[in-house]
C-alpha positions as CSV (number, residue, x, y, z in Angstrom):
1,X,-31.9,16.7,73.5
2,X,-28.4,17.5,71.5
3,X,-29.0,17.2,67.9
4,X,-26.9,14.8,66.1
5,X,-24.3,16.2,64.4
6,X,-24.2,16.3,60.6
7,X,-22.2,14.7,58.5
8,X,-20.8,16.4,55.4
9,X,-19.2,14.2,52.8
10,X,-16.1,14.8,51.7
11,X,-15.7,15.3,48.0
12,X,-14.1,12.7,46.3
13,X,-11.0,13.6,43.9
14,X,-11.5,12.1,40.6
15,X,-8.2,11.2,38.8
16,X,-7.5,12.2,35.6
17,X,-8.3,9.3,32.8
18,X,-4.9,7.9,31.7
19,X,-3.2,9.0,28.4
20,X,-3.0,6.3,25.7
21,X,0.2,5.4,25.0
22,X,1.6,6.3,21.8
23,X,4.2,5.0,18.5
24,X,5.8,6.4,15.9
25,X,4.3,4.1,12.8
26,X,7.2,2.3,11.0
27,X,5.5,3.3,7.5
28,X,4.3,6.8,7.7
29,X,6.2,8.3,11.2
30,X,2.6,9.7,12.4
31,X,2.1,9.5,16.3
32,X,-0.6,6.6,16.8
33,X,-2.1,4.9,20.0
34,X,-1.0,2.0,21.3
35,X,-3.7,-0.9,20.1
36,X,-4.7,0.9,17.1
37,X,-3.6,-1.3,13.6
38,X,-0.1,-0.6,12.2
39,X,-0.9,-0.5,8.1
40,X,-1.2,-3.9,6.8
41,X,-1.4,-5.6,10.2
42,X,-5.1,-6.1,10.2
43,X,-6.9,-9.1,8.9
44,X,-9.6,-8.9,6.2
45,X,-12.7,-9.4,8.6
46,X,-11.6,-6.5,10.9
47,X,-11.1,-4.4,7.9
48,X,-14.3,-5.1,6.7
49,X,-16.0,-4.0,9.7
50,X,-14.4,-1.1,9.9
51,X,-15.8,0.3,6.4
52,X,-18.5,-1.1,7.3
53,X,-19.1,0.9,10.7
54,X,-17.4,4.0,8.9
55,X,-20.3,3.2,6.8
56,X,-22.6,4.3,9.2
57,X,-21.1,7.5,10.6
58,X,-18.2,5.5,13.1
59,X,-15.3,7.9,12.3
60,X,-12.7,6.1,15.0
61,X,-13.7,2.9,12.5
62,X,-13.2,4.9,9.2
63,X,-10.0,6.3,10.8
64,X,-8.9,2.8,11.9
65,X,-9.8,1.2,8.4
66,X,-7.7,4.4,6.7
67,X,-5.0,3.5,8.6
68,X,-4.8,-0.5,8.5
69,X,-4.7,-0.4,4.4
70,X,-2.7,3.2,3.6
71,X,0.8,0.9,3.1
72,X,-1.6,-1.7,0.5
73,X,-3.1,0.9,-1.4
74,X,0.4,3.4,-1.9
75,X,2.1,0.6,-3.1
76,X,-0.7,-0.2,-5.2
77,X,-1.0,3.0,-7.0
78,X,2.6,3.5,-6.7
79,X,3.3,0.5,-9.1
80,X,0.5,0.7,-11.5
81,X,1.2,4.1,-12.4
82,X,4.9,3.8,-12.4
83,X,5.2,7.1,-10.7
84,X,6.6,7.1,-7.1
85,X,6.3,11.1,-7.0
86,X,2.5,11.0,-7.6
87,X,1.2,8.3,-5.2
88,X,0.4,10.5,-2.4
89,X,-2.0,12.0,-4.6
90,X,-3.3,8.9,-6.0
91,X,-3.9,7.3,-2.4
92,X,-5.4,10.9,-1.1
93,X,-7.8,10.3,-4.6
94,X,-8.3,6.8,-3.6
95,X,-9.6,7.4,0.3
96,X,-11.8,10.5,-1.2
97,X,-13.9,8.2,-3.1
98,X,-13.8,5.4,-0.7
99,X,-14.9,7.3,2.1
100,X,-17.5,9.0,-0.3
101,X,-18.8,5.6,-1.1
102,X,-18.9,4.1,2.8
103,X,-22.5,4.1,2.9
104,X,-22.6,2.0,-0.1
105,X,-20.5,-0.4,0.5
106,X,-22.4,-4.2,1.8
107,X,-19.7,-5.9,2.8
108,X,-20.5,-8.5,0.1
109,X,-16.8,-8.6,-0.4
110,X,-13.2,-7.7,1.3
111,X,-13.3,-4.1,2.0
112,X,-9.2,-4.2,1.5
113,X,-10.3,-5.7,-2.4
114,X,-13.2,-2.9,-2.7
115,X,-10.5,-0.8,-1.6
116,X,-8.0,-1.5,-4.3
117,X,-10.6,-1.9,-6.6
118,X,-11.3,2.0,-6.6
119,X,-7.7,2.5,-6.5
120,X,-7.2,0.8,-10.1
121,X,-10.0,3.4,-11.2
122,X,-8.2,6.0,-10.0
123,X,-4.9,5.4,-12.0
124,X,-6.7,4.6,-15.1
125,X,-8.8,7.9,-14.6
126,X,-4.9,9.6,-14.1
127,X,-4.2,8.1,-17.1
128,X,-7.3,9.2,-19.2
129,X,-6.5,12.7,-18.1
130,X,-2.7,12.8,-19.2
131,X,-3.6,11.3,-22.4
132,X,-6.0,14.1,-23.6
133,X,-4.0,16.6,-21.3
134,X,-0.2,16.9,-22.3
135,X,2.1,17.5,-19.1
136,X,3.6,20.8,-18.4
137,X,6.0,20.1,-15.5
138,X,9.1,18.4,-16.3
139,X,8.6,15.2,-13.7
140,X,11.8,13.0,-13.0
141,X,11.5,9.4,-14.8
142,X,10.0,7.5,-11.6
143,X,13.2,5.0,-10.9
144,X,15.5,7.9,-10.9
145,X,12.8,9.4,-7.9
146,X,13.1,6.0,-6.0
147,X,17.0,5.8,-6.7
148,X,17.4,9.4,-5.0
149,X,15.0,9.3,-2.0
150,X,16.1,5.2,-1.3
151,X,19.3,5.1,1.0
152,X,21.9,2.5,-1.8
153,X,23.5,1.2,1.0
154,X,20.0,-0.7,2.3
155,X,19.9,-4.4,1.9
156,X,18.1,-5.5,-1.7
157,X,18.2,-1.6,-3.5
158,X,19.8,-3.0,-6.2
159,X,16.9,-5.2,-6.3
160,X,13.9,-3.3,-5.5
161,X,15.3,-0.5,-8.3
162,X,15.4,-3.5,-10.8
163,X,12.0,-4.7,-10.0
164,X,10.6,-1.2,-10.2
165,X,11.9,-0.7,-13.6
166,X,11.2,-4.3,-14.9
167,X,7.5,-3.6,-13.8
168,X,7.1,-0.1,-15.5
169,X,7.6,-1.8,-18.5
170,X,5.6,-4.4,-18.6
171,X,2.1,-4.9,-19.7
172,X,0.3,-3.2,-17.3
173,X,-2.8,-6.0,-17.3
174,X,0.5,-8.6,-16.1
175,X,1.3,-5.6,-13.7
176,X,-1.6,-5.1,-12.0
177,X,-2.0,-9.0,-11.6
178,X,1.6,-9.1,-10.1
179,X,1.3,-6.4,-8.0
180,X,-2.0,-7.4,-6.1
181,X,-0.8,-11.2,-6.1
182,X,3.2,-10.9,-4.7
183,X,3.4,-7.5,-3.4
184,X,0.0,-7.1,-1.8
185,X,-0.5,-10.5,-0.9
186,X,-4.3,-10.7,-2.1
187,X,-5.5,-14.1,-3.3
188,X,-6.1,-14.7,-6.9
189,X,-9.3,-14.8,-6.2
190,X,-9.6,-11.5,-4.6
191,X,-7.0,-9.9,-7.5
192,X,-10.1,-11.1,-9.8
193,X,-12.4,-9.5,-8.0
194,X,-10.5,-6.1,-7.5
195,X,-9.6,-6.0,-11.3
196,X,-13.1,-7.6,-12.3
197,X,-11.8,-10.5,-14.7
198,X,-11.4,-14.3,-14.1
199,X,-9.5,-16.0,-11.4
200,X,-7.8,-18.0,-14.6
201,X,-7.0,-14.5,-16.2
202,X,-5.2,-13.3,-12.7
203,X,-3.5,-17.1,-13.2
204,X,-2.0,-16.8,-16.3
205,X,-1.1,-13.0,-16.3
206,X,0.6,-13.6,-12.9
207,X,2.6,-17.0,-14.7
208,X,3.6,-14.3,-18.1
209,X,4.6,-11.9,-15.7
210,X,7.1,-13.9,-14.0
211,X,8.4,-15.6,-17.2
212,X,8.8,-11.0,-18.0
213,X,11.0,-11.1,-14.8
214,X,13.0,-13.5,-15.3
215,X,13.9,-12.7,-19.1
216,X,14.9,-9.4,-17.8
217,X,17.0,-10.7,-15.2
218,X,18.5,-14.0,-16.5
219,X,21.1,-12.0,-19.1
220,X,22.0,-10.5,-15.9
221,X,22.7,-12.7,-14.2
222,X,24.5,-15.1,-17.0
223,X,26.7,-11.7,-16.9
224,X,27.4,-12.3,-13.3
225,X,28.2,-15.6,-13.8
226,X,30.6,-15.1,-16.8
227,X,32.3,-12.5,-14.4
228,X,32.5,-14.8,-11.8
229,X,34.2,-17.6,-14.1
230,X,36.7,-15.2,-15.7
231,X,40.7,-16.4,-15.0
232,X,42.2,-13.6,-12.6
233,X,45.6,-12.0,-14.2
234,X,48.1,-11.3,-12.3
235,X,50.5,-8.5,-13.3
236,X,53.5,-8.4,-12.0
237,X,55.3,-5.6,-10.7
């Protein structure tokens, strides 16, 4: 009898797993993948379950939740302190508590609110310390930093310059009420919740701050208007 043969299998190639695709983010020009949340694209309830999975030790879901609300919370700080040059350090501060305080956090609320929340805390703690600490280095006035690294020839600069310097000096409860309301797009009732007061007090300093604006702007633009209206001369040659 002729023993059947053996078969011996033939190993089977594996392929390599795909690469994710990647982008250049618009904001910050770090690489990212393809499907993860350009900053500020997220809604609140993803946010939310990102902290609250970075909560419990997810790092892609702390990583993801860094990521959706870095734009929010630079702006924030950027504005409220009224010092472009030192927001990187103020949102570096803000994520170092946040992510410190994960396993805390109940979801009870927005995360994005809780977020800008300890953001506030951090600027007034920046300001506590400068007020009892006099500064050594000579820091550029923080319009004439935004005038130098913005491009003038950019549509609105003229604007966004103006706006920067109306809001440095107003009062900063106004500013803070403005700034979480029209820049950041949070509800009144979440700008209540992240500065702690009443959704009538986020009203009313919101309605003040715009009457600021426009006293600042309207001799402007009565100026342009008077311009505009002059009689042109012609001289002859």
């Amino acid at each position: 009898m002729i023993p059947a043969a053996r078969h011996t299998p033939v190993p089977t190639r594996v392929p390599p797993a795909p690469i994710p695709p990647t982008r250049i983010h618009p904001t910050t020009g770090r690489r990212t993948r393809v499907g993860d949340p350009v900053a500020g694209s997220a809604d609140d309830s993803e946010i939310t379950a990102w902290a609250l999975a970075a909560g419990l030790g997810d790092r892609r879901a702390a990583e993801l939740f860094v990521r959706a609300t870095y734009d929010d919370v630079r702006r924030f700080v950027a504005h409220l302190s009224a010092d472009v040059r030192g927001a990187d350090d103020l949102t570096q501060e803000t994520y170092l508590r946040a992510l410190a305080s994960l396993a805390r956090f109940a979801g009870r609320s927005c995360a994005r609110v809780w977020l800008l929340a300890i953001a506030r805390r951090v600027v007034v703690d920046r300001y506590r310390r400068a007020a009892v600490r006099p500064r050594i280095a000579d820091t550029a006035d923080w319009v004439t930093v935004a005038d130098r690294a913005q491009p003038r020839h950019l549509p609105g600069f003229e604007e966004s310059v103006a706006l920067a310097d109306a809001l440095a000096a107003m009062d900063p409860g106004r500013r803070q009420a403005f700034v979480l309301t029209r820049l950041i797009g949070l509800s009144y009732a979440e700008a209540a919740d992240a500065l702690g007061c009443p959704v009538g007090t986020i009203r009313s300093r919101v309605a003040r701050a715009r009457r600021d604006l426009a006293a600042v702007w309207a001799p402007e633009a009565d100026y342009a208007d008077a311009r505009s209206a002059e009689p042109t001369v012609t001289v002859p040659v």
